[in-house]
Backbone of each chain as ProteinMPNN parsed JSONL, in Angstrom:
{"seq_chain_A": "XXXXXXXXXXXXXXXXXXXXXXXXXXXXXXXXXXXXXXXXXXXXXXXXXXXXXXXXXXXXXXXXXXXXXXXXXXXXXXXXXXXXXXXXXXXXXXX", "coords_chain_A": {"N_chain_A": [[116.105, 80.737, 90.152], [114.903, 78.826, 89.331], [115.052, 74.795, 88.016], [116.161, 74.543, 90.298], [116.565, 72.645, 91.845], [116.779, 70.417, 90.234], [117.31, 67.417, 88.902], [117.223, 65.611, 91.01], [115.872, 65.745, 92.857], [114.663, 65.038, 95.75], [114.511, 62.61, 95.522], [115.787, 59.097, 96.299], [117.275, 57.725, 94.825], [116.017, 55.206, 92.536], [113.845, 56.224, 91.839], [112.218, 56.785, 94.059], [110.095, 58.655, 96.01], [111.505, 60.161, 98.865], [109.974, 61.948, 101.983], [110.863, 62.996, 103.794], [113.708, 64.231, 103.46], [112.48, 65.925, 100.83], [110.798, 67.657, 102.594], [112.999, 68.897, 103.815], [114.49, 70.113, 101.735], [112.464, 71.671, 100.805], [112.023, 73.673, 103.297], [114.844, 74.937, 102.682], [114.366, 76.039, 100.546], [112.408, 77.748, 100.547], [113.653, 79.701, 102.731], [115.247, 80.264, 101.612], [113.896, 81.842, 99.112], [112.133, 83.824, 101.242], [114.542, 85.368, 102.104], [115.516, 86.434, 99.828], [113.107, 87.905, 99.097], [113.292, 89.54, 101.039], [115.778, 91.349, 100.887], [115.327, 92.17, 98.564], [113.072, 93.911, 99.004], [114.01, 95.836, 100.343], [116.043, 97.017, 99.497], [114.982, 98.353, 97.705], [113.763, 100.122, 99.305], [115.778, 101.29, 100.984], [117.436, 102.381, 98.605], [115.772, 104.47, 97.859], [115.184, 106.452, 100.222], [117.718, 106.825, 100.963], [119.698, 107.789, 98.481], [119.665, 110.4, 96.7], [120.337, 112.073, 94.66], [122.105, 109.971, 92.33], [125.418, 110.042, 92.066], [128.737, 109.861, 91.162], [129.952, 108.031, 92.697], [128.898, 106.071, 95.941], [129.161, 107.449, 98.404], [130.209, 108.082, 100.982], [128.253, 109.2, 103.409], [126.046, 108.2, 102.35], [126.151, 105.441, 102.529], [126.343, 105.574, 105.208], [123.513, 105.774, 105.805], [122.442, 104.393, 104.206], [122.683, 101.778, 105.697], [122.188, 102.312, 108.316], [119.227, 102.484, 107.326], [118.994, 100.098, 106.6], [119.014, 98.449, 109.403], [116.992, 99.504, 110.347], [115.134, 98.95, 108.836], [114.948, 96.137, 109.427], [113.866, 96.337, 111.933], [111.766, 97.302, 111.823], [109.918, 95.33, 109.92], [110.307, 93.496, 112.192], [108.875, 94.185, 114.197], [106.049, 94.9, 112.679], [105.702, 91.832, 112.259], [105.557, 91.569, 114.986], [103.478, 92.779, 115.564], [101.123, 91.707, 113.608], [101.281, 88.868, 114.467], [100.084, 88.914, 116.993], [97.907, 90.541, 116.44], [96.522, 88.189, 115.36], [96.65, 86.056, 117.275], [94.99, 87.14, 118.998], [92.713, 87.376, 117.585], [91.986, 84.761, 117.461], [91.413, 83.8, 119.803], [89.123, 85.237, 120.087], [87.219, 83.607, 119.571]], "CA_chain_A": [[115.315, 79.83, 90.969], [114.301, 77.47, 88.277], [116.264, 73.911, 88.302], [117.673, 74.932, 91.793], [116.233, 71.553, 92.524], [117.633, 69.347, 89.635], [116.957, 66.119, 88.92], [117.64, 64.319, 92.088], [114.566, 66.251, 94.16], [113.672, 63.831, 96.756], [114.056, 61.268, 95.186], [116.692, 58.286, 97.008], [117.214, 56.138, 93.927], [115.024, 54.555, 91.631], [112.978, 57.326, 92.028], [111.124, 56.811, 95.204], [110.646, 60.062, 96.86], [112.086, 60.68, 100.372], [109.139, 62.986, 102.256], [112.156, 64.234, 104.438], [114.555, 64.722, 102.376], [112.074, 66.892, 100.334], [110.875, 68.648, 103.297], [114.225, 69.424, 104.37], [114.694, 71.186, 100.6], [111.63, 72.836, 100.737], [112.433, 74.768, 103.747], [115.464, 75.653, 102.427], [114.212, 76.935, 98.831], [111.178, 78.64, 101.083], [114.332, 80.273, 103.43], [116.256, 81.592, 100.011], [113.336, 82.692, 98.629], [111.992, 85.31, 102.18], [115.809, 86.287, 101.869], [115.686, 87.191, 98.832], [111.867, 88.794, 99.135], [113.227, 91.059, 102.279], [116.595, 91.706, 99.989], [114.701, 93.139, 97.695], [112.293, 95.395, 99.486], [115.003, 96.613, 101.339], [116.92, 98.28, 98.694], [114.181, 99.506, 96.723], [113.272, 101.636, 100.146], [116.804, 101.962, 101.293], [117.757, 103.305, 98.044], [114.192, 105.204, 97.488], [115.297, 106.999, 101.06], [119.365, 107.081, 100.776], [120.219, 108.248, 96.909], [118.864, 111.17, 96.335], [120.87, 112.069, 93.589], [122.662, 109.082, 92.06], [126.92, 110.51, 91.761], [129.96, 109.043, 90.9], [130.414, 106.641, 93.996], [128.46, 105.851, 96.52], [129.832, 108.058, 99.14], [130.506, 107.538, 103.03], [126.819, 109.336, 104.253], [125.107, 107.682, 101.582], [127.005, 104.353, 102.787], [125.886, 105.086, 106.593], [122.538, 105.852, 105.391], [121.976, 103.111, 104.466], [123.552, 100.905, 106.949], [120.992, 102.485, 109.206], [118.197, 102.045, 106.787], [118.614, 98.639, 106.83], [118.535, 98.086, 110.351], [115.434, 99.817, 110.735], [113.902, 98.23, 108.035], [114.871, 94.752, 110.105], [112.917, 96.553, 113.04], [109.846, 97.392, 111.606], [109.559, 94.398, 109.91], [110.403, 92.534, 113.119], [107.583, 95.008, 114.655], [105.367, 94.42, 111.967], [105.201, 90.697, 112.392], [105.093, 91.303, 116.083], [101.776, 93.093, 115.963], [100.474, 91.028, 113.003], [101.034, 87.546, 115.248], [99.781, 89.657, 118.462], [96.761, 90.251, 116.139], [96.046, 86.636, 114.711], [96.556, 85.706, 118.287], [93.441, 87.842, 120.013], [91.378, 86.847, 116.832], [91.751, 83.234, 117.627], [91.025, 84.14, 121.32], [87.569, 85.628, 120.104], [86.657, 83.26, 117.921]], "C_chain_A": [[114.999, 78.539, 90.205], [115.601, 76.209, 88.183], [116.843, 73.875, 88.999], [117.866, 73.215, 92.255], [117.022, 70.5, 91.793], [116.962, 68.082, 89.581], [116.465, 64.979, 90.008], [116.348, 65.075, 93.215], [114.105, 65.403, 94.83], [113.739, 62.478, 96.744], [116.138, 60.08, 95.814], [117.05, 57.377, 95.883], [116.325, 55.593, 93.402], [113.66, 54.922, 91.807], [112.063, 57.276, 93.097], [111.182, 58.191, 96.019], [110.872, 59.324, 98.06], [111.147, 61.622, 101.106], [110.506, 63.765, 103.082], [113.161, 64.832, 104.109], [113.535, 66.156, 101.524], [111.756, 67.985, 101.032], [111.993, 69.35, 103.641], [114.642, 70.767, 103.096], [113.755, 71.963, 100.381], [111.35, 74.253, 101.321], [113.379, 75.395, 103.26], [114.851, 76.597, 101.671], [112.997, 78.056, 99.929], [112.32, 79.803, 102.024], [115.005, 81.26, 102.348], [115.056, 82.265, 99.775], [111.938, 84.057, 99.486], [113.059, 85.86, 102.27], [115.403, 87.168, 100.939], [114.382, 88.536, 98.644], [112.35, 89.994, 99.751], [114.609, 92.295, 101.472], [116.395, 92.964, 99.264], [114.27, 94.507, 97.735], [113.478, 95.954, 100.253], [115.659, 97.384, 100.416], [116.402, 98.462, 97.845], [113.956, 100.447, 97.988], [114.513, 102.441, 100.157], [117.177, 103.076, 100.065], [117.141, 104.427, 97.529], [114.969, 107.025, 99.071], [117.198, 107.649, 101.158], [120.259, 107.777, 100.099], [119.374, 109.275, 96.694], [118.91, 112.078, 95.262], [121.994, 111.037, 92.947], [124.406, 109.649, 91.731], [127.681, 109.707, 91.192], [129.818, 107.664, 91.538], [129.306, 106.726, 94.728], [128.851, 106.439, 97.683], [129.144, 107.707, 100.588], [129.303, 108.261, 103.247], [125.956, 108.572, 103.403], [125.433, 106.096, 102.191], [126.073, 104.144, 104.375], [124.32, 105.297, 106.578], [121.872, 104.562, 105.275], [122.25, 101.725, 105.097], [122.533, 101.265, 107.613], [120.328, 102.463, 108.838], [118.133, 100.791, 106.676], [118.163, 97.816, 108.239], [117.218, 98.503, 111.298], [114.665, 99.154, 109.86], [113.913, 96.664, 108.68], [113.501, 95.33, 111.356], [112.036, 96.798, 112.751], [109.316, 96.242, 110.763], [109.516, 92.989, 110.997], [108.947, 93.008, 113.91], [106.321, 94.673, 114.026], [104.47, 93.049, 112.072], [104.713, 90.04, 113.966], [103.611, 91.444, 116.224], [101.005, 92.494, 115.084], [99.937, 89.708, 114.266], [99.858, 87.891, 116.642], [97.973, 89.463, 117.991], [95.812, 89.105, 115.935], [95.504, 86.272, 116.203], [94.834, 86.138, 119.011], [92.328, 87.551, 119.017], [90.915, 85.335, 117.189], [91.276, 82.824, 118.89], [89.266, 84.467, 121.368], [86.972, 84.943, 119.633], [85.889, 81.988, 118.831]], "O_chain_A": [[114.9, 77.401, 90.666], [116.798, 76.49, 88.25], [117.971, 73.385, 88.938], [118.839, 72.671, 92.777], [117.801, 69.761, 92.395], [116.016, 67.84, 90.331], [115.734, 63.99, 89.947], [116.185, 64.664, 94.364], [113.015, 64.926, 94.514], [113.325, 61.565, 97.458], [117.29, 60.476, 95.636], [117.098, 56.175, 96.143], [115.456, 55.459, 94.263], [112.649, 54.227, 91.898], [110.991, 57.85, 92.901], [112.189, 58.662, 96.548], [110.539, 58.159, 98.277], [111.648, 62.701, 100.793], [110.939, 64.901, 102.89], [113.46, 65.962, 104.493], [113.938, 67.309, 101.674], [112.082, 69.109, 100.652], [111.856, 70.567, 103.761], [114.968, 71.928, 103.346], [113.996, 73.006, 99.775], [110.912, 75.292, 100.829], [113.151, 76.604, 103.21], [114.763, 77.783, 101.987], [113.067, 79.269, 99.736], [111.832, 80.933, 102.058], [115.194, 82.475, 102.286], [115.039, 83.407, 100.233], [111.182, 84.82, 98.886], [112.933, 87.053, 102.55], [115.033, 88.332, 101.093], [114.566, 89.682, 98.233], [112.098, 91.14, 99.377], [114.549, 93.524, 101.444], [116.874, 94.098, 99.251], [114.571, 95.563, 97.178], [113.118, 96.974, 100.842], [115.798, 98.575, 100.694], [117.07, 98.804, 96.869], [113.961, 101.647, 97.712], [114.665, 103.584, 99.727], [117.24, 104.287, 100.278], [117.738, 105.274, 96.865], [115.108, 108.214, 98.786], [117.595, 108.789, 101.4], [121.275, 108.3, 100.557], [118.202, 108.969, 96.476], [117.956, 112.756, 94.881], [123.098, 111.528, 93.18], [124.463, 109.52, 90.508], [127.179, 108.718, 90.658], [129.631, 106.558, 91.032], [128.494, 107.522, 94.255], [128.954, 105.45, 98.408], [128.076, 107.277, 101.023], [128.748, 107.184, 103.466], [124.906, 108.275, 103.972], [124.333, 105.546, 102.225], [125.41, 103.165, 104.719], [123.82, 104.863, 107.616], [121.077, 103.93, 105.97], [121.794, 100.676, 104.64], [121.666, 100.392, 107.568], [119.571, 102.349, 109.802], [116.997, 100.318, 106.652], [117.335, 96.909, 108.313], [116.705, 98.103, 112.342], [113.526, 98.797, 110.163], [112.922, 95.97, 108.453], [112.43, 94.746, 111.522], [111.131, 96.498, 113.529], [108.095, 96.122, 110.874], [108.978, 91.897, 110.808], [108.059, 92.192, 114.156], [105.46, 94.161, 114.743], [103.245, 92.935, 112.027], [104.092, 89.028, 114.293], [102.781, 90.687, 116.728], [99.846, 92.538, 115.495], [98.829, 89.56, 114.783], [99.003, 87.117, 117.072], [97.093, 88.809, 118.552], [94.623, 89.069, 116.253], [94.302, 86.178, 116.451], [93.889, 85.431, 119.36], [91.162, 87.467, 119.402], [89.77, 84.884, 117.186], [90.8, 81.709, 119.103], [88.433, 84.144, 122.215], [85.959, 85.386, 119.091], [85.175, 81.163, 118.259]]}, "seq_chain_B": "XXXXXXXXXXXXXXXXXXXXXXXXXXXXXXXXXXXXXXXXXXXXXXXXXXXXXXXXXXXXXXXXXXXXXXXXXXXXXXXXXXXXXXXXXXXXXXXXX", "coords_chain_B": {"N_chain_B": [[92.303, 77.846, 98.164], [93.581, 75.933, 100.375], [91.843, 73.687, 99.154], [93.087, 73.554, 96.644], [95.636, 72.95, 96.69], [95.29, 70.21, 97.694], [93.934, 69.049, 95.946], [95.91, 68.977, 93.753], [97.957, 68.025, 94.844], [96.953, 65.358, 94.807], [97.462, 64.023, 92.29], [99.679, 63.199, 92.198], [99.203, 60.64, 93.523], [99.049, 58.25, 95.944], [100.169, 60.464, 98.921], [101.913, 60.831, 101.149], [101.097, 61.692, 104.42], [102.131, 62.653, 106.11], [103.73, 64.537, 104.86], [102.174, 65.922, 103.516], [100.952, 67.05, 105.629], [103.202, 68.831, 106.18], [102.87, 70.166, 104.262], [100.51, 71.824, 104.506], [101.027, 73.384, 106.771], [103.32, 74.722, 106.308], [102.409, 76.348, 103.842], [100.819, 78.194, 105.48], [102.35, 79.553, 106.921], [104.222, 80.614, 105.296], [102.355, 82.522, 104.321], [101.505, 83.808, 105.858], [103.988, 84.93, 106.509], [104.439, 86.124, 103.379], [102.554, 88.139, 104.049], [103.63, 89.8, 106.172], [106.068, 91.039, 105.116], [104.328, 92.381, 103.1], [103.086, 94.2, 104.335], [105.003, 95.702, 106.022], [106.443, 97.126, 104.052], [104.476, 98.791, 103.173], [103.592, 100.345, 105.53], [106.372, 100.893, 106.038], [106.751, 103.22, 104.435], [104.044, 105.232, 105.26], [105.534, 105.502, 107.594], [107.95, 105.857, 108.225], [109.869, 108.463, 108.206], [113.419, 109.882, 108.386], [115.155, 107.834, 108.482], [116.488, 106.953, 111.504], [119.407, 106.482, 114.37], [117.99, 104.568, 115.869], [114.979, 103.013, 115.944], [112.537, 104.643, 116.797], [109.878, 105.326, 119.843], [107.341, 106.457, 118.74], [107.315, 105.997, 115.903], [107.138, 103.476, 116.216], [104.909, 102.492, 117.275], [103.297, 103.971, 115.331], [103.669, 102.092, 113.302], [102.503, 99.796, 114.436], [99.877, 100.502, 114.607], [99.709, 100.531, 112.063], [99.598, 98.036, 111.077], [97.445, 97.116, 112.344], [95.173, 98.655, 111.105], [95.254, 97.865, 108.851], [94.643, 95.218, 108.642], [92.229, 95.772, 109.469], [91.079, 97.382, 107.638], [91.076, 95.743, 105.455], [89.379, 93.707, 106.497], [87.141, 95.137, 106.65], [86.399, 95.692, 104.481], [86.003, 93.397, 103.099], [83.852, 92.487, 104.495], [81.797, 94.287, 104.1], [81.972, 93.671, 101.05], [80.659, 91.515, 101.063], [77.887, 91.673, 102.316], [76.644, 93.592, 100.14], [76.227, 92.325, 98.181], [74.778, 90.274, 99.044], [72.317, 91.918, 99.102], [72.348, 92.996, 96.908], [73.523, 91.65, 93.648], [76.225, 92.611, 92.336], [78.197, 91.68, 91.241], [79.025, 89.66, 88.408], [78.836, 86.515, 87.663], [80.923, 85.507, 86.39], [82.897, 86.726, 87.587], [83.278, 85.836, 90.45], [84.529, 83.178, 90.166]], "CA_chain_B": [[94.22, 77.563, 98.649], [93.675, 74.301, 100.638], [91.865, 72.59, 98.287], [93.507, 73.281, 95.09], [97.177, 71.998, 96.712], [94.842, 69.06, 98.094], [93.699, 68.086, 94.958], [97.077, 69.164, 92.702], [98.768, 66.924, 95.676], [96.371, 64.059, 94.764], [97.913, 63.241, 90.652], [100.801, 62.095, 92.297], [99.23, 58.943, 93.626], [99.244, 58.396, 97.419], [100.778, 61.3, 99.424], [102.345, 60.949, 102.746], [100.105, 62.122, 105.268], [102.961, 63.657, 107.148], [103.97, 65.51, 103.844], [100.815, 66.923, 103.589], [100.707, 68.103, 107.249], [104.131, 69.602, 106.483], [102.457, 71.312, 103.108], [99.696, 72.728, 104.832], [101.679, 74.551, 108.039], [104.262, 75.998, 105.641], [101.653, 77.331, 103.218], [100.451, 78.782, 106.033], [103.274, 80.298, 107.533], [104.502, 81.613, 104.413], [101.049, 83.291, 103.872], [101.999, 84.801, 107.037], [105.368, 85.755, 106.203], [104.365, 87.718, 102.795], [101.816, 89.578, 104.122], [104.346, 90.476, 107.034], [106.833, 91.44, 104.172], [103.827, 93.495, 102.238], [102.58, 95.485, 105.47], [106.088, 96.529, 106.21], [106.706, 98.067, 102.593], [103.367, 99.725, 102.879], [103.889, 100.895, 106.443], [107.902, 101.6, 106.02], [106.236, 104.775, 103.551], [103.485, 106.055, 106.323], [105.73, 105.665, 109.414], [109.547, 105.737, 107.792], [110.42, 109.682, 107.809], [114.564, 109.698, 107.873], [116.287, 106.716, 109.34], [117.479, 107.259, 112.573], [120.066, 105.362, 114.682], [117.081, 103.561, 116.674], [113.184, 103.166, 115.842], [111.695, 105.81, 118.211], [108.579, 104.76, 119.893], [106.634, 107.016, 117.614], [107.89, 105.376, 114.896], [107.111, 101.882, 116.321], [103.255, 103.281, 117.441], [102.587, 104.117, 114.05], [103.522, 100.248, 112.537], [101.909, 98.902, 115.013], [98.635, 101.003, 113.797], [99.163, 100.376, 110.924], [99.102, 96.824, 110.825], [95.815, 96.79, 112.892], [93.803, 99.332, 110.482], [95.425, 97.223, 107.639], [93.658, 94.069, 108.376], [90.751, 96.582, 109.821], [90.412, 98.024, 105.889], [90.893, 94.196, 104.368], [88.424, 92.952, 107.005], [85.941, 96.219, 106.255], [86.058, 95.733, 102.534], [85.686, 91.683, 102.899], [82.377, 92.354, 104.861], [80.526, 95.18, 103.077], [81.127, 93.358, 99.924], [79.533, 90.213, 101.147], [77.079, 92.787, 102.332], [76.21, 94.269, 99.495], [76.48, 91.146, 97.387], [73.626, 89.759, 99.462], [71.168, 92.49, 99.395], [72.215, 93.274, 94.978], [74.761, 91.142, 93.273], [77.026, 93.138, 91.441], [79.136, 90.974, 90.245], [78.075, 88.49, 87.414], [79.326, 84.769, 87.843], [82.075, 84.98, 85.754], [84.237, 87.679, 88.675], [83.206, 84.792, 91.468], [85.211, 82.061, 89.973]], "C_chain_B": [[94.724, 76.474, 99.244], [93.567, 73.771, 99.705], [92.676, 72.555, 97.068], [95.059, 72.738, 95.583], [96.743, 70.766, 97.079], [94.671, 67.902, 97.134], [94.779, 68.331, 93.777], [97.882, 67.926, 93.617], [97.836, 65.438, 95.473], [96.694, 63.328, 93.466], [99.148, 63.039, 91.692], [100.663, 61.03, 93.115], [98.816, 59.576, 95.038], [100.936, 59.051, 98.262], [100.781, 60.808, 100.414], [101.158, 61.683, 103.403], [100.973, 63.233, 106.176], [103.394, 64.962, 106.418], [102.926, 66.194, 103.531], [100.724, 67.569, 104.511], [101.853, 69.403, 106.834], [103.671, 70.765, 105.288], [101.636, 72.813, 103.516], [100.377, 73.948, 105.959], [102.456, 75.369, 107.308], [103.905, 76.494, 104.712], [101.413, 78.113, 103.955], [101.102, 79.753, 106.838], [103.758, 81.298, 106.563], [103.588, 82.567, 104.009], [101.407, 84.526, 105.069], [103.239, 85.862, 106.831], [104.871, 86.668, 105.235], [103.898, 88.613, 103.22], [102.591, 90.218, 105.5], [105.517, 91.36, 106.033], [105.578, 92.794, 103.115], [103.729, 94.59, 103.104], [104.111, 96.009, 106.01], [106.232, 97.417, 105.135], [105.788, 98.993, 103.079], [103.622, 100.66, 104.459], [104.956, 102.051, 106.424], [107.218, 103.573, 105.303], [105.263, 105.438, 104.402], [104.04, 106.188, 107.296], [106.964, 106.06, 109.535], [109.241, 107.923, 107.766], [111.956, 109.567, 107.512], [114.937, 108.646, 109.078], [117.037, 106.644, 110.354], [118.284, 105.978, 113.423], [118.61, 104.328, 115.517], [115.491, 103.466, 115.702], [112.747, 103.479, 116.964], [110.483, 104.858, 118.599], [107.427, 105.062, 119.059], [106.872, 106.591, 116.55], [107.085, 103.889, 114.969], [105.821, 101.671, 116.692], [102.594, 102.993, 116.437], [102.748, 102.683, 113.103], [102.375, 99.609, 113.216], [100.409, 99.283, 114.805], [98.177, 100.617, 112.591], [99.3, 99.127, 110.289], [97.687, 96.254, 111.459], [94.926, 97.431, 112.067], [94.412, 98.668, 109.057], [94.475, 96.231, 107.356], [92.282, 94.594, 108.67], [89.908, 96.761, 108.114], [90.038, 96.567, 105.503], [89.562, 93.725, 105.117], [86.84, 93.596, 106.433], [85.333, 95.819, 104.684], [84.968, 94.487, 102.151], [84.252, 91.66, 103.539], [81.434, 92.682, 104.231], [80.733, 94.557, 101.61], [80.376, 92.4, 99.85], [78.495, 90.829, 101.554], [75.704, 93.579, 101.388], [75.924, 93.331, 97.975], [75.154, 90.612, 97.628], [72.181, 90.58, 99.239], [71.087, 92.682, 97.352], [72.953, 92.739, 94.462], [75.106, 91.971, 92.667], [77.646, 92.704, 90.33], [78.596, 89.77, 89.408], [78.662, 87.124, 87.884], [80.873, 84.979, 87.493], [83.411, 85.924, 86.775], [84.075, 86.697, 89.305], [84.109, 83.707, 90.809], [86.913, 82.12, 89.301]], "O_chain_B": [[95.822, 75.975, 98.998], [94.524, 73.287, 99.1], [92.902, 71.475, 96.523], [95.66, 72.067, 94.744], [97.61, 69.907, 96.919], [94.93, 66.699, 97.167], [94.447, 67.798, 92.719], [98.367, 66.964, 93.021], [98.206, 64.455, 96.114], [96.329, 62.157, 93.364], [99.264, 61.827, 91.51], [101.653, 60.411, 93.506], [98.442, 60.714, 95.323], [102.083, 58.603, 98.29], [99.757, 60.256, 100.816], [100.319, 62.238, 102.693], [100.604, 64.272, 106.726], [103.465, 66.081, 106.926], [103.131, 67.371, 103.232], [100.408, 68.752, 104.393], [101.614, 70.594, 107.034], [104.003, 71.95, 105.335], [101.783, 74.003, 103.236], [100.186, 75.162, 105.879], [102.427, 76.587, 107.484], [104.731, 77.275, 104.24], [101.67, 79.218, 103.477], [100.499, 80.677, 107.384], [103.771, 82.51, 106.776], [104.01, 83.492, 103.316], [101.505, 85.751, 105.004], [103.353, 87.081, 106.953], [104.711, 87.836, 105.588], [104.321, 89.762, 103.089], [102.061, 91.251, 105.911], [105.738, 92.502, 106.435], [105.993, 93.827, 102.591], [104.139, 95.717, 102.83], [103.985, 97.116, 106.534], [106.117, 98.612, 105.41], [106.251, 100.074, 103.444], [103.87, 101.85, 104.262], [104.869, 103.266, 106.602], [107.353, 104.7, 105.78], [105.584, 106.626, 104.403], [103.499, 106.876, 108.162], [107.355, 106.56, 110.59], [108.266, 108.396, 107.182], [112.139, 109.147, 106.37], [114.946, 108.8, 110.299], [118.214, 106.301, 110.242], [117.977, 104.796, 113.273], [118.762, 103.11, 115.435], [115.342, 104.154, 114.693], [112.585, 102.769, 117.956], [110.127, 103.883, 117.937], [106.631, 104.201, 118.683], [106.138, 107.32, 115.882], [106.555, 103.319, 114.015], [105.436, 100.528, 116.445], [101.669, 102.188, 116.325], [101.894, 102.361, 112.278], [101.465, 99.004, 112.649], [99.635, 98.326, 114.83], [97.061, 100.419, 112.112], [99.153, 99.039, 109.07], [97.054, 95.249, 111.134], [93.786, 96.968, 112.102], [93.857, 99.124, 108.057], [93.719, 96.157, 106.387], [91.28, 94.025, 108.238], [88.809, 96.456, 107.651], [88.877, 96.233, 105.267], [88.638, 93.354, 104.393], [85.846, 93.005, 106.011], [84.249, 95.73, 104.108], [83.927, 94.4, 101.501], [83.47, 90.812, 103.109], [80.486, 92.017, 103.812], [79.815, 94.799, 100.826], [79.552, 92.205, 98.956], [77.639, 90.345, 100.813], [74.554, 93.934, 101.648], [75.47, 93.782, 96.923], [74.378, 90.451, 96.686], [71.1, 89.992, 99.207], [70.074, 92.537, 96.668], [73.897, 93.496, 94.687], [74.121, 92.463, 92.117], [77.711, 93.02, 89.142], [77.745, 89.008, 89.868], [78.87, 87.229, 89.093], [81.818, 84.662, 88.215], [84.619, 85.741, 86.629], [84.962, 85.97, 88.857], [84.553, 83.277, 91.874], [87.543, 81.078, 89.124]]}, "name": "protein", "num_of_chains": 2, "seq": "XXXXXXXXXXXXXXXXXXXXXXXXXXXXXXXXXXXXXXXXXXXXXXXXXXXXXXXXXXXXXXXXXXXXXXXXXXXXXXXXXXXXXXXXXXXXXXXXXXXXXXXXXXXXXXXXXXXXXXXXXXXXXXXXXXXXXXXXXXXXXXXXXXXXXXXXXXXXXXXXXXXXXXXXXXXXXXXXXXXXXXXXXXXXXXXX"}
C-alpha cells in the first residue's frame, strides 16, 4: 500500500493539487483497500470452515467448499449491510 | 473523528471546500463499510454452521439479529457507562483523553 500514490498525487504540475484528480484516487485506493479487507476475511473463515485437515492438494470438495463459502460469505455480508443501513435508517427516523 | 481530519486538513493552507465535503462523506461511508465488514466476521461464527448452496432464511434471521443486538450491546454499554460515570467516575482523566 505504501507509495501506491507516488510522487505525482494530485498534483497537475508545479505542484498545485487537482481536488478531482485526488478524489478520483482516493476512491480508488479506498475501493482496493474494502477488496482487499473482504479478501481477507473471507479466507480466514473460508479456510477456518473448508480445511479441516491441511493434505497434499487442495482437493475437488475442499475446492467446492469453498466456492460455496465464498458466496455465502458475499450474502451475509450483503445481508449484514442490508440490516445495518435498514437500522441507521429507522434511527434517523426517530431522532 | 471530524475534528481531528478538520484540523490535520487545516496545515495544508486553504482546503477546497468541495474536498472537504468529499472527506467527510467518505469517512463516513467507510466507517460504515468496516463495521459492515466487522459484524459479518462476528456474525459469519454465530449464524455460519456448514455452507450450503443458498443462505436459508434461518440463516439470514439470525444476521439480521445479530446486527440489531450488536449495535443494541454497543448502544447498552455506551449508555450505562455514561451512566455510571455520572453518578461515580471511574475513570481518572488520563482514560478520557
Amino acid at each position: 500500500m505504501e507509495g501506491g500514490f507516488g510522487s505525482d498525487f494530485g498534483s497537475s504540475g508545479g505542484g498545485k493539487l487537482d481536488p478531482g484528480l485526488i478524489m478520483e484516487q482516493v476512491k480508488v485506493q479506498i475501493a482496493v483497500a474494502n477488496a482487499q479487507e473482504l479478501l481477507q476475511r473471507m479466507t480466514d473463515k473460508c479456510f477456518r470452515k473448508c480445511i479441516g485437515k491441511p493434505g497434499g492438494s487442495l482437493d475437488n470438495s475442499e475446492q467446492k467448499c469453498i466456492a460455496m463459502c465464498m458466496d455465502r460469505y458475499m450474502d451475509a455480508w450483503n445481508t449484514v449491510s442490508r440490516a445495518y443501513n435498514s437500522r441507521l435508517q429507522r434511527e434517523r427516523a426517530n431522532m | 473523528m471530524d475534528s481531528s481530519s478538520s484540523s490535520s486538513a487545516a496545515g495544508l493552507g486553504s482546503v477546497d471546500p468541495q474536498l472537504q465535503h468529499f472527506i467527510k462523506v467518505e469517512t463516513q461511508k467507510q466507517r460504515f463499510q468496516q463495521l459492515v465488514h466487522q459484524m459479518t466476521e462476528l456474525c459469519w461464527e454465530k449464524c455460519m454452521d456448514k455452507p450450503g448452496p443458498k443462505l436459508d432464511s434461518r440463516a439470514e434471521a439470525c444476521f439480521v439479529n445479530c446486527v440489531e443486538r450488536f449495535i443494541d450491546t454497543s448502544q447498552f454499554i455506551l449508555n450505562r457507562l455514561e451512566q455510571t460515570q455520572k453518578s461515580k467516575p471511574v475513570f481518572s482523566e488520563s482514560l478520557s483523553d
